[in-house]
C-alpha positions as a Markdown table, in Angstrom:
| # | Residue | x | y | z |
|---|---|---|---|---|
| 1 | Unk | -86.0 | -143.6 | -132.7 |
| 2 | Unk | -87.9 | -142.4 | -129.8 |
| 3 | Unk | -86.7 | -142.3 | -126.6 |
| 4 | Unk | -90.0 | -144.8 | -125.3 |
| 5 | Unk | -88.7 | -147.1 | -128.0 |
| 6 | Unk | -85.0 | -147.0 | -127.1 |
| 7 | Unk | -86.0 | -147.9 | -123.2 |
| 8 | Unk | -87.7 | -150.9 | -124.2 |
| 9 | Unk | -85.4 | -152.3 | -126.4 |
| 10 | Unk | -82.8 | -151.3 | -123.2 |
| 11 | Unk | -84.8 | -153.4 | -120.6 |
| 12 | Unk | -85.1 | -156.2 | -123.5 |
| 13 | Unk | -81.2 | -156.7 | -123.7 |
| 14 | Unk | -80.8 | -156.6 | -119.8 |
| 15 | Unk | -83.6 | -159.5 | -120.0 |
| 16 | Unk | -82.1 | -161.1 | -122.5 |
| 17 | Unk | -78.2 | -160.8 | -120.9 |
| 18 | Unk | -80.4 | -162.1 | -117.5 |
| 19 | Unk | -81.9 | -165.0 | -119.1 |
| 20 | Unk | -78.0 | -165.9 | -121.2 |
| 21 | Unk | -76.4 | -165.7 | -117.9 |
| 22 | Unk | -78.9 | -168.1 | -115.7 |
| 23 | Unk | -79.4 | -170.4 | -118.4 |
| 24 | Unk | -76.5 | -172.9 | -118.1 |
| 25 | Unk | -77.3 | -172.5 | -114.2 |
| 26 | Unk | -81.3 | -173.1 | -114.9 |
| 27 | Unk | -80.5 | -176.5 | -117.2 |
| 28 | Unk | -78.2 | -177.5 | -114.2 |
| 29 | Unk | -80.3 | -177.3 | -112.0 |
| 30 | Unk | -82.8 | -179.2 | -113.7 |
| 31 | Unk | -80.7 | -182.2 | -114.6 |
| 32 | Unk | -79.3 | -182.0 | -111.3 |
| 33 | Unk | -82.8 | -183.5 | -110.1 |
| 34 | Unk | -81.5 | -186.5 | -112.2 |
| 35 | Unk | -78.1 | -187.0 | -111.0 |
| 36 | Unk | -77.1 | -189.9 | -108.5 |
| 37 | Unk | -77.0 | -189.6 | -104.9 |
| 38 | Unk | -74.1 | -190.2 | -102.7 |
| 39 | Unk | -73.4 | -190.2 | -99.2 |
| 40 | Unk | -70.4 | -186.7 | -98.6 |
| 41 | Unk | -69.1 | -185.8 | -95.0 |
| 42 | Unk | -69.7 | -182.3 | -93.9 |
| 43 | Unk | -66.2 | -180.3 | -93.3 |
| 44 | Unk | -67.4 | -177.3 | -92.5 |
| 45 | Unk | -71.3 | -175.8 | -91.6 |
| 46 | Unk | -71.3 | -172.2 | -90.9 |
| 47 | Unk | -72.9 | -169.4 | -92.7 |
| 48 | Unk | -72.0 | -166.0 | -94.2 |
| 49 | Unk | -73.4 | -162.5 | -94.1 |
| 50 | Unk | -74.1 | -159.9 | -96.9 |
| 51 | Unk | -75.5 | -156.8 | -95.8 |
| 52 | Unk | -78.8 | -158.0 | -94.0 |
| 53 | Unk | -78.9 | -161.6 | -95.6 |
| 54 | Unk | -77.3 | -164.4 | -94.3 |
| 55 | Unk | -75.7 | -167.3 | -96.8 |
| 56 | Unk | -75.7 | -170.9 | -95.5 |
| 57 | Unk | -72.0 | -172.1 | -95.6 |
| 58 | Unk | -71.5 | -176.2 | -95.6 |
| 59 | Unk | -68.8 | -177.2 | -97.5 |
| 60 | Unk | -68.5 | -181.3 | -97.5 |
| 61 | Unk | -66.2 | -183.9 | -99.1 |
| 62 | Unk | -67.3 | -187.0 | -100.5 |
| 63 | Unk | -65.4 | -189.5 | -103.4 |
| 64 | Unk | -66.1 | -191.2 | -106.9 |
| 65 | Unk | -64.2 | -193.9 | -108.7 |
| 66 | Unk | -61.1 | -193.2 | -106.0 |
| 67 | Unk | -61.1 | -190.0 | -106.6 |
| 68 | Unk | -61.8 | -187.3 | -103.5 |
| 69 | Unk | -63.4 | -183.7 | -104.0 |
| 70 | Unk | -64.7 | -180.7 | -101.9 |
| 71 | Unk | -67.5 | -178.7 | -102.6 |
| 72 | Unk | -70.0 | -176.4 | -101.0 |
| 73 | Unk | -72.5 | -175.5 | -103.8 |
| 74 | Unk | -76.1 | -176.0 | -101.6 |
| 75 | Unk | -78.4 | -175.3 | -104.6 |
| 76 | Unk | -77.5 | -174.6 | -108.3 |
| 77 | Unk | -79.3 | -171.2 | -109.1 |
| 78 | Unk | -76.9 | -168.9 | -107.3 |
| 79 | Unk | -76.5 | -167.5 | -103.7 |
| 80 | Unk | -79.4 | -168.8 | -101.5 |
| 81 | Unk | -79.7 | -166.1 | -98.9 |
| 82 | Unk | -82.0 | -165.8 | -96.6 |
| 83 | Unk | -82.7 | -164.7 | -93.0 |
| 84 | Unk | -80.3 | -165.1 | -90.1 |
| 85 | Unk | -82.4 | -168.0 | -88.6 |
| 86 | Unk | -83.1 | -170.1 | -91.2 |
| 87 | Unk | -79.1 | -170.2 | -92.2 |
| 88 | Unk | -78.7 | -171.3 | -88.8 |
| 89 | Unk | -81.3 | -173.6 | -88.9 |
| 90 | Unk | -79.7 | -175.2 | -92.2 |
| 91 | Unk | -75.8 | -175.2 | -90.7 |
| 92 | Unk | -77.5 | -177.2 | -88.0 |
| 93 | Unk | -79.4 | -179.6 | -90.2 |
| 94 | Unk | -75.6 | -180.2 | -91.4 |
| 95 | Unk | -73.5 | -180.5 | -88.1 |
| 96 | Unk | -69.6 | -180.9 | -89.0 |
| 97 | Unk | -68.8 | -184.1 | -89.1 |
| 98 | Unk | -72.2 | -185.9 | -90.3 |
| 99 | Unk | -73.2 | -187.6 | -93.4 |
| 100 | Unk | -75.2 | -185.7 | -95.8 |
| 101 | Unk | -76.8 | -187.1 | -99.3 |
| 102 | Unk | -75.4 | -185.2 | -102.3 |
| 103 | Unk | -76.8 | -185.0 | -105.9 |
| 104 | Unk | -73.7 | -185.7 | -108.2 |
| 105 | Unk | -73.0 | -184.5 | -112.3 |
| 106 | Unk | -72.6 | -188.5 | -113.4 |
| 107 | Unk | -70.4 | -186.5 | -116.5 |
| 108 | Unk | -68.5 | -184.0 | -114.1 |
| 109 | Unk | -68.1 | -185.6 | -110.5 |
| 110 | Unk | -66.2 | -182.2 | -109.8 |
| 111 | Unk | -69.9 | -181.2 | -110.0 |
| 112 | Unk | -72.2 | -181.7 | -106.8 |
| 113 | Unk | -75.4 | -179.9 | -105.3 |
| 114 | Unk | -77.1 | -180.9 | -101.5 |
| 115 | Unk | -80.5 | -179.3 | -103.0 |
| 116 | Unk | -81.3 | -180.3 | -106.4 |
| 117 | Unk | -83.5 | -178.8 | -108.6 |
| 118 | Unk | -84.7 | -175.5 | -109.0 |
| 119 | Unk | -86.7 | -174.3 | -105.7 |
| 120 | Unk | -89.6 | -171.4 | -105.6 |
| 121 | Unk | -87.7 | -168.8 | -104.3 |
| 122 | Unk | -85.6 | -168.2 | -107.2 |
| 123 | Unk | -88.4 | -168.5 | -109.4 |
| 124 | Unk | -90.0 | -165.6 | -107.9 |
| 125 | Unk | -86.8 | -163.8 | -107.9 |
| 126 | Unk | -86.5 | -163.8 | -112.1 |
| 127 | Unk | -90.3 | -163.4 | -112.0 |
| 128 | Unk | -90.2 | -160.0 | -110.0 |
| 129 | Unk | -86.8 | -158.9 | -111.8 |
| 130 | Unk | -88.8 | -159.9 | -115.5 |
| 131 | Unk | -91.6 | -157.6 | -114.3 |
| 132 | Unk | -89.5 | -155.0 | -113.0 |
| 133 | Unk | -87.6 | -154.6 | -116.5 |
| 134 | Unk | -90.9 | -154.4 | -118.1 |
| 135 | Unk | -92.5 | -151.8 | -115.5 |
| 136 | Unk | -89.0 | -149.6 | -116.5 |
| 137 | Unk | -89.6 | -150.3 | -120.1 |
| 138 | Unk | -93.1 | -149.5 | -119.9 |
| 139 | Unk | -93.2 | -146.4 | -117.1 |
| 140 | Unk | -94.4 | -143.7 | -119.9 |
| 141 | Unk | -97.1 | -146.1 | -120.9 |
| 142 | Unk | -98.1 | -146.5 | -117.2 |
| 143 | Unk | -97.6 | -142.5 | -116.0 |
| 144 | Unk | -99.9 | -142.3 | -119.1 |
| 145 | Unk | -102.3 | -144.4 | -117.8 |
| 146 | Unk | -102.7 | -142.9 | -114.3 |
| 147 | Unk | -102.5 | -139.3 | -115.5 |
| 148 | Unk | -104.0 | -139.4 | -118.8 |
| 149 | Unk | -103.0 | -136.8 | -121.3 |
| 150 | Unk | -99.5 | -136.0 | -119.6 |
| 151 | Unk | -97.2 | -136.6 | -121.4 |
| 152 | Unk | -94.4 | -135.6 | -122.0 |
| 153 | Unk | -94.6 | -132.8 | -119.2 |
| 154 | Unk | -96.7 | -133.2 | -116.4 |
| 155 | Unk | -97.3 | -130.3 | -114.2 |
């Protein structure tokens, strides 16, 4: 098997474990578009940095059939990080203290989301991860293209 061959099928799995990772978040975040709304108190509204991103922080506390929980999951498809002023702009949006209208899993109550659905930015994100994997997979092809007739040394 040539090397070309086995970098393909490499970039393939990582898609593939990608896609098998996000995929129970993906269908969650669809339904979660579905689920009923309640009213949840906000606990705590703060936000957290990583490296140069900043991650909103709101964790509220709302009940179902008698039953209390705490959360803090703001939208389904992982971390939403973004820039320092818009978390701020978001912990403000949910002042400790205040009412905020939740999305809750009707099956798992446990289960709760403030921003249903799945939201553009991590669409683009597994759009420019699919195409880097396949720019990887397909960099002798491209090298090929740009300098014609180079392969497999170029000098």
């Amino acid at each position: 098997m040539d090397s070309g061959l086995q970098l393909k099928l490499l970039m393939l799995g990582l898609w593939l474990i990608m896609v098998y990772r996000s995929y129970g978040n993906i269908v969650r975040s669809l339904s979660s578009k579905e689920w009923p709304s309640t009213t949840a108190k906000v606990v705590l509204s703060s936000f957290d940095r990583t490296q140069s991103l900043y991650e909103p922080k709101i964790i509220y506390r709302y009940s179902i059939n008698g039953m209390q929980y705490d959360n803090d999951t703001y939208t389904h498809l992982g971390a939403f990080s973004t820039t320092k002023k818009t978390a701020i702009k978001i912990s403000k949006n949910h002042p400790e203290g205040s009412n905020i209208t939740i999305h809750v899993n009707p099956r798992a109550p446990q289960q709760s989301v403030i921003v249903p659905g799945i939201h553009w930015v991590q669409v683009a994100s597994f759009v420019a991860l699919t195409l880097m994997l396949l720019g990887i997979a397909y960099i002798g092809e491209i090298l090929n293209f740009i300098y014609p007739g180079c392969q497999p040394k170029c000098t």
